[in-house]
Residue frames as qw, qx, qy, qz and C-alpha x, y, z in Angstrom:
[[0.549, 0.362, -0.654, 0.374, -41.11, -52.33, -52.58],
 [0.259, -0.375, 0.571, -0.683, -41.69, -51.13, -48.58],
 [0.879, -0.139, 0.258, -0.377, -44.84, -53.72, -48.13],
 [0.981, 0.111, -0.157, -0.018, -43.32, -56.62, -49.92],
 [0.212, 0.326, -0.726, 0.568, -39.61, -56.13, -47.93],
 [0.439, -0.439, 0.450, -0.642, -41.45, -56.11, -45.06],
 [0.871, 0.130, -0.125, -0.457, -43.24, -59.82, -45.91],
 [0.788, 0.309, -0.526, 0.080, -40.18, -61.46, -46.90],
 [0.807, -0.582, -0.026, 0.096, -38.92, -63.93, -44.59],
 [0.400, 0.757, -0.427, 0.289, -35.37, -63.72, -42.97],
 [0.951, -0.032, -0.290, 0.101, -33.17, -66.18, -41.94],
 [0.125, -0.882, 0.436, -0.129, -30.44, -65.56, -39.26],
 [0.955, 0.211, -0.114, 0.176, -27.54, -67.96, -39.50],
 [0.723, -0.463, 0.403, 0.317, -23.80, -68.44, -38.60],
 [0.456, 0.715, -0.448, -0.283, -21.14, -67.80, -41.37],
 [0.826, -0.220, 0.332, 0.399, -18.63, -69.81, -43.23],
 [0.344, -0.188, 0.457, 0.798, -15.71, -69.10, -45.73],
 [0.268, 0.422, 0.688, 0.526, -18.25, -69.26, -48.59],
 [0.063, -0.835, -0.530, 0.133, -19.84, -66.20, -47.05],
 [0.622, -0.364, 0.064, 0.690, -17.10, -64.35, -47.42],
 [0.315, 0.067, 0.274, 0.906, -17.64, -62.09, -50.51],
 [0.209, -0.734, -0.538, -0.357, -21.40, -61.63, -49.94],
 [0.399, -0.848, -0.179, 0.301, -20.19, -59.88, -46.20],
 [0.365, -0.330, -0.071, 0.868, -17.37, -57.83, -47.63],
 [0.124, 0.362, 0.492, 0.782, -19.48, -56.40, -49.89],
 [0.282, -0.821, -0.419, -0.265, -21.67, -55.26, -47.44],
 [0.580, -0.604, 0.011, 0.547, -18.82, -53.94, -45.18],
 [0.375, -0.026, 0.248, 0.893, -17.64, -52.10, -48.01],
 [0.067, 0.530, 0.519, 0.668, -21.03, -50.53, -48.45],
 [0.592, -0.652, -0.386, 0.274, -21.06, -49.76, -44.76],
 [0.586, -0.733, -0.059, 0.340, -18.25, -48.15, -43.86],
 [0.120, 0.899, -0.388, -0.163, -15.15, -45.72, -45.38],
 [0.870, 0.330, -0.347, 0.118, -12.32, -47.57, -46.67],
 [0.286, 0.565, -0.479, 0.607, -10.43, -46.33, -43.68],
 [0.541, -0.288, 0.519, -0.595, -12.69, -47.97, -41.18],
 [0.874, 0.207, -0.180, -0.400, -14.15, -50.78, -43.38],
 [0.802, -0.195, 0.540, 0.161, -12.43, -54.56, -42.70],
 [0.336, 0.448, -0.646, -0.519, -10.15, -55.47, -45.64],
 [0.803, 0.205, -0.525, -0.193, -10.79, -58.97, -47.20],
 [0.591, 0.141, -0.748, 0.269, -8.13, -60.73, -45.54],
 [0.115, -0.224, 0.686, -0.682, -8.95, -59.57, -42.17],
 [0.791, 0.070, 0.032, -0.606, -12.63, -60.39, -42.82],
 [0.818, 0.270, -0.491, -0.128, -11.36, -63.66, -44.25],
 [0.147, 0.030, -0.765, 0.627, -8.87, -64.57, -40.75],
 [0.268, -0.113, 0.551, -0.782, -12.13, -63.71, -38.81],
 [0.833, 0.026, -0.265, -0.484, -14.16, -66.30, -40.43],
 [0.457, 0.391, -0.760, 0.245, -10.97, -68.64, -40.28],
 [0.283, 0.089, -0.638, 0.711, -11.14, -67.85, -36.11],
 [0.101, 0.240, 0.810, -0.525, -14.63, -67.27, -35.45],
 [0.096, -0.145, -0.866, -0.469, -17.00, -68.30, -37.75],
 [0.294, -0.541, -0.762, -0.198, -19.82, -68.82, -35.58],
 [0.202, -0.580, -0.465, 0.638, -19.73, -65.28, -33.91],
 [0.245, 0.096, -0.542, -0.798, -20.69, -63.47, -37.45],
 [0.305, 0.454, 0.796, -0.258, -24.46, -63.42, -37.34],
 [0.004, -0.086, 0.535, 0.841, -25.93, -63.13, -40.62],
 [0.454, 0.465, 0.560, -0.513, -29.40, -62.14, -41.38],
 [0.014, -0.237, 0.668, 0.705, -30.61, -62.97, -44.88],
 [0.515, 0.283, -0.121, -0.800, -33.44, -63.03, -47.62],
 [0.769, -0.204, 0.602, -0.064, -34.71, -65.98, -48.36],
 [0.756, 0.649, -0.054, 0.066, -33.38, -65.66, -51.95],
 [0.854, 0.123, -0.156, 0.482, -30.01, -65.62, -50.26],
 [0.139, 0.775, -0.100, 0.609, -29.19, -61.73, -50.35],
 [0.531, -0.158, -0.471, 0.687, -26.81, -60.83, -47.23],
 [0.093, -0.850, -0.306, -0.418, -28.94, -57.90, -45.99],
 [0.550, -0.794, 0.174, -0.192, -27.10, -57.62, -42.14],
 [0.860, -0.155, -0.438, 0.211, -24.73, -58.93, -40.10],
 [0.348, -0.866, 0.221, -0.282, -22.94, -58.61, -36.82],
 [0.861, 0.219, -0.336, 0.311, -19.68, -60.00, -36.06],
 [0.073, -0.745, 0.515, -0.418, -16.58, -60.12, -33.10],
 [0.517, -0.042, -0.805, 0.289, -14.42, -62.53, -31.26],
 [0.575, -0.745, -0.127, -0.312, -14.74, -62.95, -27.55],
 [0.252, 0.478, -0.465, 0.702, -11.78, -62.26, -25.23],
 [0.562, -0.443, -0.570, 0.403, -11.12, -62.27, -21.74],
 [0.126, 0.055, -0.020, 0.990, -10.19, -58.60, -22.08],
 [0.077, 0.679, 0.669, -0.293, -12.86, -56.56, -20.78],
 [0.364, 0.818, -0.023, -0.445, -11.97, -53.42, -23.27],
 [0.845, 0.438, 0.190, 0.240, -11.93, -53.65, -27.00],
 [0.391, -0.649, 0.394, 0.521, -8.52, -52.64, -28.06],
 [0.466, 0.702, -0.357, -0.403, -7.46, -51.82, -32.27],
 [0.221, 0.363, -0.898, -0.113, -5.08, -54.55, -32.77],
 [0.596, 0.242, 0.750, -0.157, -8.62, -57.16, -31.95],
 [0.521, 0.670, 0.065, -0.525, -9.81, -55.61, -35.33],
 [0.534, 0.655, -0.449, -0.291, -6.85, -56.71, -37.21],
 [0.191, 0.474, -0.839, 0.184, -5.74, -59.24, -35.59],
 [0.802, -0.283, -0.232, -0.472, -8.24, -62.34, -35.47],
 [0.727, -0.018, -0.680, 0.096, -5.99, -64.82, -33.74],
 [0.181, -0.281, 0.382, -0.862, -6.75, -62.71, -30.52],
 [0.764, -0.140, -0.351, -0.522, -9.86, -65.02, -30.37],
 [0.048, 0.124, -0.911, 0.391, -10.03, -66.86, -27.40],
 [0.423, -0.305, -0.721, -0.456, -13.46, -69.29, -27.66],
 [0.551, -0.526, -0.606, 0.230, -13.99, -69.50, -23.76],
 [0.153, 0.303, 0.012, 0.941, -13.73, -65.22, -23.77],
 [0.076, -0.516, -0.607, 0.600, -15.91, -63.72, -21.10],
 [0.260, 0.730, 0.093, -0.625, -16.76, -61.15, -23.37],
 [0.412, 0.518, 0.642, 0.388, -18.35, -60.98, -26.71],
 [0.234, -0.301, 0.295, 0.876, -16.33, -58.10, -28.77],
 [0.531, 0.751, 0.379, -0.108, -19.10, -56.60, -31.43],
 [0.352, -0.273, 0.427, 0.787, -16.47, -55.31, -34.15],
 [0.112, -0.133, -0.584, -0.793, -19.47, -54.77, -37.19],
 [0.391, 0.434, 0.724, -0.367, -23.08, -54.03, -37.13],
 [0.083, -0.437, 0.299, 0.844, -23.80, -53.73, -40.51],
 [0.522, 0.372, 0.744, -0.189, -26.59, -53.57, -42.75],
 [0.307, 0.270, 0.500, 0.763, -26.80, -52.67, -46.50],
 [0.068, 0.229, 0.269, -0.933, -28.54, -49.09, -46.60],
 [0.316, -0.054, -0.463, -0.826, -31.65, -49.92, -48.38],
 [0.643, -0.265, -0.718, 0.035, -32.25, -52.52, -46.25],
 [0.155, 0.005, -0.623, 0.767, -32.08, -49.77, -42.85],
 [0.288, -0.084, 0.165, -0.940, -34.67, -48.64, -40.80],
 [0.646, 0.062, -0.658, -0.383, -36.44, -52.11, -40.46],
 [0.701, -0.536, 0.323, -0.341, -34.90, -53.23, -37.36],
 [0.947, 0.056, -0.284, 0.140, -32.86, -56.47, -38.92],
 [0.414, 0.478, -0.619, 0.466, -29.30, -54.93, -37.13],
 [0.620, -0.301, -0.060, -0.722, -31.71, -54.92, -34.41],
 [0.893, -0.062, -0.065, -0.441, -32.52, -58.51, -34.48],
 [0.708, 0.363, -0.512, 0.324, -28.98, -59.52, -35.09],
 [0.060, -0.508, 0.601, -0.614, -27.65, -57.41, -32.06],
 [0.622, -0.332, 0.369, -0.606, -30.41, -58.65, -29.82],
 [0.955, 0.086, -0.200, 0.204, -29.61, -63.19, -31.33],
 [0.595, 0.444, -0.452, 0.494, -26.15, -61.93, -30.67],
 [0.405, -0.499, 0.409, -0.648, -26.95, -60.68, -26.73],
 [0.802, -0.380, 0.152, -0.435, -28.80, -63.48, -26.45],
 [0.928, 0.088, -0.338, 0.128, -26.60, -66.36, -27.70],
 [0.433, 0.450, -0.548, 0.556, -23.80, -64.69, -25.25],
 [0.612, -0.309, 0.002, -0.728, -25.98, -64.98, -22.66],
 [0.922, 0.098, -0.162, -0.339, -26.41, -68.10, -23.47],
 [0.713, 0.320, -0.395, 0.483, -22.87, -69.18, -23.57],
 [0.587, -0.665, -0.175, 0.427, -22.10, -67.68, -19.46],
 [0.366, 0.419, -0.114, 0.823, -20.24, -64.56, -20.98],
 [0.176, -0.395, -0.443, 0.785, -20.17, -61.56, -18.60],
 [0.236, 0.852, 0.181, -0.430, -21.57, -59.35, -21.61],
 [0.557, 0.650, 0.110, 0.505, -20.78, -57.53, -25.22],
 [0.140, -0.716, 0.143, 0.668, -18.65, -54.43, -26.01],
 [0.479, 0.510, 0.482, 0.527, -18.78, -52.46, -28.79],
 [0.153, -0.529, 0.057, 0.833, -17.34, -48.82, -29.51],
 [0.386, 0.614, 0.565, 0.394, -19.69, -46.88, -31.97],
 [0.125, 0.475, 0.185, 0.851, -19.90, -43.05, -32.96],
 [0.114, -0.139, -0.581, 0.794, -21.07, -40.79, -30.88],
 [0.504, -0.065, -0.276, -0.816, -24.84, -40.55, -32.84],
 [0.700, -0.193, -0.670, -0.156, -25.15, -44.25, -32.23],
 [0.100, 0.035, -0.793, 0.600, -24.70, -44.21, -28.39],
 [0.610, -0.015, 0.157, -0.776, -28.85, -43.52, -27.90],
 [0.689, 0.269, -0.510, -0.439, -29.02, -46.28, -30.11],
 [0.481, 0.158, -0.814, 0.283, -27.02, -48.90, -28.77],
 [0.275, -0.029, 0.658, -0.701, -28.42, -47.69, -24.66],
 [0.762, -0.052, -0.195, -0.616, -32.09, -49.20, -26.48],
 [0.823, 0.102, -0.559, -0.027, -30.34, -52.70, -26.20],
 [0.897, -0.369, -0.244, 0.028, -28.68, -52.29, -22.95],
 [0.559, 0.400, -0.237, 0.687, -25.13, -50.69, -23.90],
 [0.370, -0.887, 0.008, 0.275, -23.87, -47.97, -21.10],
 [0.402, 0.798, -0.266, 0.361, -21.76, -45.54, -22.52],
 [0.682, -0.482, -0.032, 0.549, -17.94, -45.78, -20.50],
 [0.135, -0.841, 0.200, 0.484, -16.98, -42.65, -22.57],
 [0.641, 0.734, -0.096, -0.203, -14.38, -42.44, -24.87],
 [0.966, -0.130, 0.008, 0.224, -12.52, -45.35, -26.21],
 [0.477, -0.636, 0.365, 0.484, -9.10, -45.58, -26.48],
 [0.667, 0.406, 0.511, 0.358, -9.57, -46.89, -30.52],
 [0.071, -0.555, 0.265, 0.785, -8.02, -44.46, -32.78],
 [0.484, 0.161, 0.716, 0.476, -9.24, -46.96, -35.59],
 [0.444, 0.120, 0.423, 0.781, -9.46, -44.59, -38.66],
 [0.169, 0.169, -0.025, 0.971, -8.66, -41.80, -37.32],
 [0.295, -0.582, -0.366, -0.663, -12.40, -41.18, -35.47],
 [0.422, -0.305, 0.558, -0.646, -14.10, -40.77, -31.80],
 [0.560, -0.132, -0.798, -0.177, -15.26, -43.94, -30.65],
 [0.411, -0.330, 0.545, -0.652, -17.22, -44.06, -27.46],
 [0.302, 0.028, -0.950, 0.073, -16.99, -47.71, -26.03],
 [0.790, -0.204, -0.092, -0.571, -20.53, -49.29, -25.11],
 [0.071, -0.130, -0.972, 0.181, -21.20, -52.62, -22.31],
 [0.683, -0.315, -0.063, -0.656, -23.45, -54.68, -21.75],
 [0.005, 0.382, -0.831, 0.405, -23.23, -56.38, -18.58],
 [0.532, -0.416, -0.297, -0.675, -25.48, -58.81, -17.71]]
């Protein structure tokens, strides 16, 4: 298996609706049910921003990554963006990261990697000021590879953990 993953090509792309059950299933293999998107919220944030959900896939289809969040004028992420997609505001200075998530057989490769760093650049691209994204306090090394600066610890209570909120500013 390790050499021939490595071989296969992979396609990063833009969601729609139809993507929908291939990403909760990987959000559900991600994350606790008490942190994990539900359907419908996953299903509003396609609805409302479709083309910020970067999706990295096999070329047999298989959803292997993805990285997903509206963009806002708000300059911190705040719980009620999670559940609440119509917060989306397309001309947002900031580009919210809400998921980096990659099926676990598929870690240690670099694809969330690749996603994060399409997802830097297309905001970039688009005159934002920069991302945010609040991750555990293991991932904060992680994230500082791409650029993040720890601001400490968010306000997010979202189920029920520490979150320490990450920019990048560029």
């Amino acid at each position: 298996g390790y050499a021939l993953r490595e071989s296969m090509h992979m396609l990063i792309r833009h969601a729609t609706m139809e993507d929908l059950d291939a990403i909760e299933a990987v959000e559900a293999a991600c994350f606790p049910p008490a942190e994990a998107a539900t359907a419908a919220e996953i299903t509003d944030r396609l609805a409302y921003y479709a083309d910020h959900f970067w999706l990295l896939e096999e070329d047999d289809g298989t959803l292997v990554s993805f990285v997903d969040g509206m963009t806002t004028d708000e300059p911190t992420l705040r719980d009620e963006m999670y559940e609440n997609a119509a917060l989306h505001d397309e001309d947002g200075t900031w580009q919210m990261i809400f998921g980096v998530n990659t099926l676990p057989e598929y870690r240690r490769h670099g694809y969330a990697g690749q996603l994060l760093r399409r997802a830097v650049a297309d905001a970039r691209q688009q005159g934002r000021k920069g991302l945010v994204l609040t991750c555990k306090d293991r991932l904060v090394h992680y994230y500082a590879k791409f650029g993040f600066v720890s601001e400490g610890i968010s306000g997010s209570t979202h189920g029920d953990v520490t979150w320490y909120q990450m920019r990048l500013t560029f």
